[in-house]
C-alpha positions as CSV (number, residue, x, y, z in Angstrom):
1,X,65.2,-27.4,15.2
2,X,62.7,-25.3,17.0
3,X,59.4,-27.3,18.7
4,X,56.0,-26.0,19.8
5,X,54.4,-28.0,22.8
6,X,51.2,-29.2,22.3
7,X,50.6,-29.2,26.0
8,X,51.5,-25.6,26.9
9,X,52.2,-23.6,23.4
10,X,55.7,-22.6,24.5
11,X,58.5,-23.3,22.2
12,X,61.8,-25.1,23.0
13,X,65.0,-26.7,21.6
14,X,64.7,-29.8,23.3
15,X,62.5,-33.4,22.0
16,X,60.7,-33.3,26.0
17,X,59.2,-29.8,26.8
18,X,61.0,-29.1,29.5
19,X,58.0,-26.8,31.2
20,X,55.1,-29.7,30.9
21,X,58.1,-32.8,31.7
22,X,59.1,-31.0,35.0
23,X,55.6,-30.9,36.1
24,X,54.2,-34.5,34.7
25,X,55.1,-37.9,35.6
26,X,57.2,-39.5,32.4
27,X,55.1,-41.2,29.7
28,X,56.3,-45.1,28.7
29,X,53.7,-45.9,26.6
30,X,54.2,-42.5,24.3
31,X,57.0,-41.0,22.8
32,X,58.2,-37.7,24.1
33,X,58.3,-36.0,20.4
34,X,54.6,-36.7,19.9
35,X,54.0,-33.9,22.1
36,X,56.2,-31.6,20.3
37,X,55.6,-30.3,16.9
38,X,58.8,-29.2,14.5
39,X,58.4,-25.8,12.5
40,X,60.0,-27.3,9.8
41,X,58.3,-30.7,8.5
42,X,60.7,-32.6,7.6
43,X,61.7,-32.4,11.1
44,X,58.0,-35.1,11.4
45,X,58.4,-38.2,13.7
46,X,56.3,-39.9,11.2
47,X,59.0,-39.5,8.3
48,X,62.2,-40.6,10.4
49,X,62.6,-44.6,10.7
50,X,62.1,-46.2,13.7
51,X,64.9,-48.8,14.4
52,X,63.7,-52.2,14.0
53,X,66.2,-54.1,15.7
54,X,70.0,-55.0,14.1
55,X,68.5,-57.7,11.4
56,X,65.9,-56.1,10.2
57,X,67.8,-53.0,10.2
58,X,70.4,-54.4,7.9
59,X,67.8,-55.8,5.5
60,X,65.4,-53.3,5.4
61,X,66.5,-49.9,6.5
62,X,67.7,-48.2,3.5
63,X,64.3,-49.4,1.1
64,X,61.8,-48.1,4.0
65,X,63.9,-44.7,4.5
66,X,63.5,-44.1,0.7
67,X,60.5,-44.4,1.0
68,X,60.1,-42.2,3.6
69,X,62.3,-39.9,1.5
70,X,59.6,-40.0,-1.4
71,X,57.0,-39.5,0.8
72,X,57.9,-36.4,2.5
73,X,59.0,-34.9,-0.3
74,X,55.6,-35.5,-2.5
75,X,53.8,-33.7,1.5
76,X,56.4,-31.1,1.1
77,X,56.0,-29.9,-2.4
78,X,51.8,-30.1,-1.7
79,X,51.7,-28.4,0.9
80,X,54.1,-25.2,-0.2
81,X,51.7,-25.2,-3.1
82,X,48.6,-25.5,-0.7
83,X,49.8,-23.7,2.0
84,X,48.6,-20.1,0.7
85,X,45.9,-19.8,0.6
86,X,44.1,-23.1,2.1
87,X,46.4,-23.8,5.4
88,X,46.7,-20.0,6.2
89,X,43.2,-19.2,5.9
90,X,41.9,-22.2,7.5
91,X,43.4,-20.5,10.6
92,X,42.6,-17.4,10.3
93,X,39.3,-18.2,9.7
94,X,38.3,-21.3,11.9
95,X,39.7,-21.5,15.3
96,X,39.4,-25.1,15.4
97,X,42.9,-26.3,14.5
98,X,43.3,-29.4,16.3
99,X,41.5,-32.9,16.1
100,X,39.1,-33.6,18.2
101,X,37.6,-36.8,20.2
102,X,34.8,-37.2,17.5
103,X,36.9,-37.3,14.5
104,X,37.1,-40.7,12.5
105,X,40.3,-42.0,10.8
106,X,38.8,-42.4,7.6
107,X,37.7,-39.3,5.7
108,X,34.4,-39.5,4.1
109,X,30.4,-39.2,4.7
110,X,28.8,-41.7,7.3
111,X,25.7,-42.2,9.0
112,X,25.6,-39.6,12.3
113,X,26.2,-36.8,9.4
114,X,28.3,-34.3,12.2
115,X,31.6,-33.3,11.1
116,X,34.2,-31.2,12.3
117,X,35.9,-28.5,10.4
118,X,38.7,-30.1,10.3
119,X,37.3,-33.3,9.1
120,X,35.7,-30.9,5.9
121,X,39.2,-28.8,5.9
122,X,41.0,-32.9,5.7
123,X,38.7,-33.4,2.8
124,X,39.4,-30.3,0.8
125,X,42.6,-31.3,0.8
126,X,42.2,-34.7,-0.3
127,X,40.0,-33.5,-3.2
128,X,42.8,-31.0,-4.1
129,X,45.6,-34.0,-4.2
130,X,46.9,-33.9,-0.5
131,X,46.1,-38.2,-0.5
132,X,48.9,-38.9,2.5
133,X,46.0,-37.3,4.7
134,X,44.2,-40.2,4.2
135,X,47.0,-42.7,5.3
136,X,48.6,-40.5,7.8
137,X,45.6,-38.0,9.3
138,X,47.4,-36.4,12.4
139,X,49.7,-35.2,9.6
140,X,47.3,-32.7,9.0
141,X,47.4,-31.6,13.1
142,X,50.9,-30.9,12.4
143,X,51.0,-29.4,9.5
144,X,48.2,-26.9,11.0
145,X,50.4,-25.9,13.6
146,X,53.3,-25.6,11.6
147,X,50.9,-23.0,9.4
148,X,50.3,-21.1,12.5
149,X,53.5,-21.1,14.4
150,X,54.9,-19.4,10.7
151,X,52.7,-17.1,10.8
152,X,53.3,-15.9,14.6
153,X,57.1,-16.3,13.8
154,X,56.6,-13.8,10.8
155,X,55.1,-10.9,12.8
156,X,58.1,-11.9,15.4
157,X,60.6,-11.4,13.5
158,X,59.8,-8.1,11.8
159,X,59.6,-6.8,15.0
160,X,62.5,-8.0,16.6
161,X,65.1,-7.5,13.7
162,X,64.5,-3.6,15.1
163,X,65.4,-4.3,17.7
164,X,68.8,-6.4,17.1
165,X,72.0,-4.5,18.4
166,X,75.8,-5.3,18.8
167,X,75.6,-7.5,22.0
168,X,73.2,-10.1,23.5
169,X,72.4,-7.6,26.7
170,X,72.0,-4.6,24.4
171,X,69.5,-6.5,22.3
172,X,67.8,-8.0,25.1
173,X,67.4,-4.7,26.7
174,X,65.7,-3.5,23.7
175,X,63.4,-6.6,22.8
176,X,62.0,-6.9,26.5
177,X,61.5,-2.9,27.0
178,X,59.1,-3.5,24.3
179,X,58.2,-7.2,24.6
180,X,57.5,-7.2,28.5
181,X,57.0,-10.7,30.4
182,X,56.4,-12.3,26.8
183,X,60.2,-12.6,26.7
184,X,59.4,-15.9,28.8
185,X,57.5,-17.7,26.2
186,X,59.4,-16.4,23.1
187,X,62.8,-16.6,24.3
188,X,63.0,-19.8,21.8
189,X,61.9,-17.5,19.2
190,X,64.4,-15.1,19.7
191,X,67.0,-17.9,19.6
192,X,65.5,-19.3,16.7
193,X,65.8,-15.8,15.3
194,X,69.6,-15.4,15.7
195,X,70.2,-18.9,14.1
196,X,67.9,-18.3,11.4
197,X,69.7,-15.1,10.5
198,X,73.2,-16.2,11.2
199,X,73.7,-13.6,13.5
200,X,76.8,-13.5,16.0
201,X,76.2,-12.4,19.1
202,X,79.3,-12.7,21.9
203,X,77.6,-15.4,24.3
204,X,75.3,-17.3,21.9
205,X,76.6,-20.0,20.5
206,X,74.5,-22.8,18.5
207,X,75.0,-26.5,18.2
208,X,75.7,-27.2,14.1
209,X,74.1,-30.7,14.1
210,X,70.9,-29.4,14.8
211,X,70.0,-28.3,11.3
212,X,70.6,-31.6,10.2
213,X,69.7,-34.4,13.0
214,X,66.4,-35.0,14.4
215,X,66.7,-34.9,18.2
216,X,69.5,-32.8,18.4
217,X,68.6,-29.0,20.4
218,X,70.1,-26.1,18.4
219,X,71.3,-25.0,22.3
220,X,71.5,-26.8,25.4
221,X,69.0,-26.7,27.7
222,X,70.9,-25.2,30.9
223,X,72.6,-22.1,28.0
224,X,68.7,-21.6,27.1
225,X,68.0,-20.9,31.0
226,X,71.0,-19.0,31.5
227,X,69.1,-16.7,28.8
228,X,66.5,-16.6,30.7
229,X,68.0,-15.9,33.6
230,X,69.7,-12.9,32.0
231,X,66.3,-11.6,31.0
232,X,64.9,-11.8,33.8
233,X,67.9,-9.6,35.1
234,X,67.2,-6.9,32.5
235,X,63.7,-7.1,33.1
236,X,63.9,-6.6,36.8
237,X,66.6,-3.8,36.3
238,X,64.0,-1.8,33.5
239,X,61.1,-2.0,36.1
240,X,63.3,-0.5,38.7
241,X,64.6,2.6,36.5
242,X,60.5,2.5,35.6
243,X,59.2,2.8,39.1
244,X,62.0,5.7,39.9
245,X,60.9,7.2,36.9
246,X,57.4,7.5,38.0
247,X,57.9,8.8,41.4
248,X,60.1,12.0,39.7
249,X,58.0,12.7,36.7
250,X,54.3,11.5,38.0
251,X,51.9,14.5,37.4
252,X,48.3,13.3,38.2
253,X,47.0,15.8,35.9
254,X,47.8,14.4,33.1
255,X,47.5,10.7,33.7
256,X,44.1,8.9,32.5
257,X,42.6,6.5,35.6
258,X,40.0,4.4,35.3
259,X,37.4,7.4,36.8
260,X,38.3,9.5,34.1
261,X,37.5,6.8,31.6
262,X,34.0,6.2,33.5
263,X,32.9,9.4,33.0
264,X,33.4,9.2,29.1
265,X,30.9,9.2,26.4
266,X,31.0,6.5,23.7
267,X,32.7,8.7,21.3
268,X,34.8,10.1,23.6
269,X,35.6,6.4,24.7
270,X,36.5,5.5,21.1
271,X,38.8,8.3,21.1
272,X,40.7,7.3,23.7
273,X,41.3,3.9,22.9
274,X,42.6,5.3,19.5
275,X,45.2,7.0,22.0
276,X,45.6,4.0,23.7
277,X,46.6,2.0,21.0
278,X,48.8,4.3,18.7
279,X,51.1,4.9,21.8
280,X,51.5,1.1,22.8
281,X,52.0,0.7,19.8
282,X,49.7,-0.5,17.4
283,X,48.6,1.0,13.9
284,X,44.7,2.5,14.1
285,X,42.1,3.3,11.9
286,X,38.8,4.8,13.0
287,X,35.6,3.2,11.4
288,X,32.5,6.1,10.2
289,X,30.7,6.7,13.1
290,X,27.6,5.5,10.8
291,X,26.7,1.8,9.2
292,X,30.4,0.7,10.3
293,X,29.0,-3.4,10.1
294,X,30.0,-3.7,14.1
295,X,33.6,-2.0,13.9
296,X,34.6,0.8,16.1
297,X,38.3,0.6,15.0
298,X,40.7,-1.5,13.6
299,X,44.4,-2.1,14.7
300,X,47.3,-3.7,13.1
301,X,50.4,-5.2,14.7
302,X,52.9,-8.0,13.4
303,X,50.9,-8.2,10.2
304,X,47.5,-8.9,11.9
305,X,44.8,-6.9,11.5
306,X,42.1,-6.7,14.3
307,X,38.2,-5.0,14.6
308,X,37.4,-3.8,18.2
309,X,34.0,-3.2,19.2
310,X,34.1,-0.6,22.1
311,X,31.6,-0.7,24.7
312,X,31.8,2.2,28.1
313,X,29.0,0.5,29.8
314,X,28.0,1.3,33.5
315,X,25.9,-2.6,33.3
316,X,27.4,-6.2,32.1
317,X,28.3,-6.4,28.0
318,X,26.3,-9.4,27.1
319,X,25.8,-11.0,23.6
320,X,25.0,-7.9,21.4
321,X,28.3,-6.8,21.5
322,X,29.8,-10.3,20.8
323,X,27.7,-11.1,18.0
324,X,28.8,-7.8,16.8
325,X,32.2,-8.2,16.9
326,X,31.9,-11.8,15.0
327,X,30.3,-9.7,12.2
328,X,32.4,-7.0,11.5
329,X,35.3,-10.2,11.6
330,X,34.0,-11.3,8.7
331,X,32.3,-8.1,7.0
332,X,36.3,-6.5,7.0
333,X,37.9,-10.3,6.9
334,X,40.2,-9.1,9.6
335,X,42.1,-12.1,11.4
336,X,40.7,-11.4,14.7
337,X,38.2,-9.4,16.5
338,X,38.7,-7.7,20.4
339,X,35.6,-6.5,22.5
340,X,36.9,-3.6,24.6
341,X,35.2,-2.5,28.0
342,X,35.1,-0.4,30.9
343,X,33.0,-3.0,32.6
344,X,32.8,-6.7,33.0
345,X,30.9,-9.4,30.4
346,X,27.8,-11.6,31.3
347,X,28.2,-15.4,31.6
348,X,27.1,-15.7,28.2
349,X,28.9,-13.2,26.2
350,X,32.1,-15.0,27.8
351,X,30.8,-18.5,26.3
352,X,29.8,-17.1,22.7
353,X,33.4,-15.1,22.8
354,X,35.4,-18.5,23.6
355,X,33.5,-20.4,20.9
356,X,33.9,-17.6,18.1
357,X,37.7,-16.6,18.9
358,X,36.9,-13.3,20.4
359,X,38.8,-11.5,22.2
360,X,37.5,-9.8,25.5
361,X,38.9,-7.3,27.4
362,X,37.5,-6.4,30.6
363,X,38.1,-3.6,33.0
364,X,40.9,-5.4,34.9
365,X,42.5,-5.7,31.7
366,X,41.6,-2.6,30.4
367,X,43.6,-1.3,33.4
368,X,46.6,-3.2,32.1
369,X,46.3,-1.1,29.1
370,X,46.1,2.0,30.8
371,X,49.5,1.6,32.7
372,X,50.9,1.0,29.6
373,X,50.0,4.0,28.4
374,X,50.6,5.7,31.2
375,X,54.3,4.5,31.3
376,X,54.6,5.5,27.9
377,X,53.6,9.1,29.3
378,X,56.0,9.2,31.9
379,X,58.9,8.3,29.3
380,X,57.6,11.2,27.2
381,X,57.5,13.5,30.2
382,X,61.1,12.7,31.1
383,X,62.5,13.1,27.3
384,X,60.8,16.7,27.6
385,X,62.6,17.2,31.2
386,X,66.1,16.4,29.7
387,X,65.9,18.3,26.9
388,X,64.9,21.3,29.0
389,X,67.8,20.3,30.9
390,X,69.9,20.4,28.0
391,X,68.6,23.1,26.7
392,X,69.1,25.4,29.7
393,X,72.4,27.4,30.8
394,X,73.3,25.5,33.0
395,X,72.8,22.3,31.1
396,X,74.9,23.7,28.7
């Protein structure tokens, strides 16, 4: 079974996050798989016994594990009906997926009248049969995260199946030559992938009690970090063959730098983060230049769509372009919404963008995008070189 940390977001194999444990003193008074959350449910802490002691054990053991049975199966039947569209729109909608200190065990009006979504999105459910929430209400924590780590595990797995070849290296090389340094955090999914898919690859091999017992990693932990390690090999190799590729094929004249971009007019800025986007790649759209509710452009990438607001400012971007952002969200019900700049954000903007889920990109990071698309320029540049190469006598 695959787990997503609480604590850090990363995913693992193993019941103790083995990024958060090796940097924390151990816990006695919690349990380590508390902090982890299962992608399948049934995988729940809260629906495996908890050993009682030899006696009561033998006396009572096989009653309360039926009735654990019962239990999860009456949560798992709810929420496959509930889970479109109530759990998926939930978080696409409201960012606030986790309890938080305010929240009350019981569900229910009381006197201070200030409730969380969650506490409202808890309710709904109740009202639409889900009653275990009111028995068991970090349940619905989990399931929430299990809603969301399916739905980044979707768009994962379309795009890696492209990239799936006839040996672990081969496949690896491919994945992280598109992937970058995300290879790091989704190495689990990758993993996950293979077992998923039942695909044999010559140096992967999978422990077979894992689909069964609770507790038990899928791969050990020091075979997960010799994965790692062999990414982190590939990666270093394909930035090497990158830099030599840019010192034989750079041609200033037709690379975009940040002055270029400065010097552009709104439109023209628009346009080019169109080209920006298409040649990372991501699918665009271009909005009317008239009434377009806040929405420059849209882009689309493992099964998300995304509104950008596009702002070349020579000043700070404060609120305007925030506020704008949040609208065309919800105008185009797209499941997130970017703010894209040449220039930096006031205080402000930055606290209305954490609180609504928006995404900001800043001129640093807008320089991150550029030498993407750069690199992608260079590789075009040298496919045009070798097949002049190939093309000419001698290459003949």
């Amino acid at each position: 079974m695959i787990y997503q940390c609480s604590g850090c977001s990363r995913t693992t194999f193993e019941t103790l996050c083995p990024w958060c444990h090796s940097t924390q003193a151990p816990s006695f008074t919690e349990p380590p798989a508390q902090h982890l959350t299962p992608l399948d449910p049934s995988f729940y802490p809260d629906f495996q016994y908890q050993s009682k002691g030899f006696l009561k054990d033998l006396l009572g053991k096989k009653k309360e594990q039926a009735q654990l049975n019962e239990l999860l199966n009456n949560v798992l039947r709810k929420y496959a009906q509930l889970k479109q569209p109530y759990f998926t729109n939930f978080i696409h909608t409201v960012r606030e997926t986790t309890s938080g200190a305010g929240d009350v065990g019981v569900p229910g009006p009381r006197a201070d009248g200030v409730y969380t979504e969650r506490e409202l999105f808890r309710e709904v459910l109740i009202r639409k049969g889900f009653d275990e929430l009111e028995g068991l209400p970090s349940l619905l924590d989990k399931l929430l995260l299990t809603t969301a780590f399916n739905s980044v595990y979707s768009g994962f797995a379309r795009e890696l199946s492209r990239h799936i070849g006839d040996d672990l290296a081969q496949t690896l090389r491919s994945w992280i030559e598109e992937a970058g340094t995300t290879f790091r955090s989704d190495l689990g999914l990758f993993y996950f992938y293979l077992w998923e898919n039942d695909i044999s690859l010559r140096g992967v091999q999978f422990n077979p009690d894992a689909a069964s017992n609770p507790g038990t990693p899928l791969m050990p932990i020091h075979a997960f970090r010799n994965g790692l390690d062999l990414c982190e090999s590939i990666y270093f190799d394909i930035l090497v063959r990158r830099l030599g590729s840019q010192l034989e094929h750079f041609n200033p004249n037709r690379f975009i730098t940040m002055y270029l971009v400065d010097a552009m007019d709104g439109f023209q800025f628009e346009a080019f983060l169109v080209e920006i986007f298409q040649t990372i790649g991501f699918d665009v759209k271009e909005t009317k230049k008239t009434a377009d509710q806040g929405a420059d452009l849209f882009v689309t990438r493992f099964g998300k769509n995304m509104v950008i607001q596009a702002k070349n400012y020579t000043g700070s971007v404060g609120n305007a372009a925030v506020q704008q952002a949040i609208s065309a969200k919800s105008f185009y019900s797209c499941d997130e919404a970017m703010v894209v700049t040449n220039s930096y954000y006031t205080k402000s903007a930055k606290e209305l963008a954490a609180t609504a889920g928006v995404r900001l990109v800043d001129r640093e990071a807008l320089q991150g995008y550029l030498d993407d698309y750069n690199q992608k320029l260079i590789e075009m540049f040298q496919a045009e070189a070798d097949e002049e190469a190939e093309a000419s006598p001698e290459g003949r």
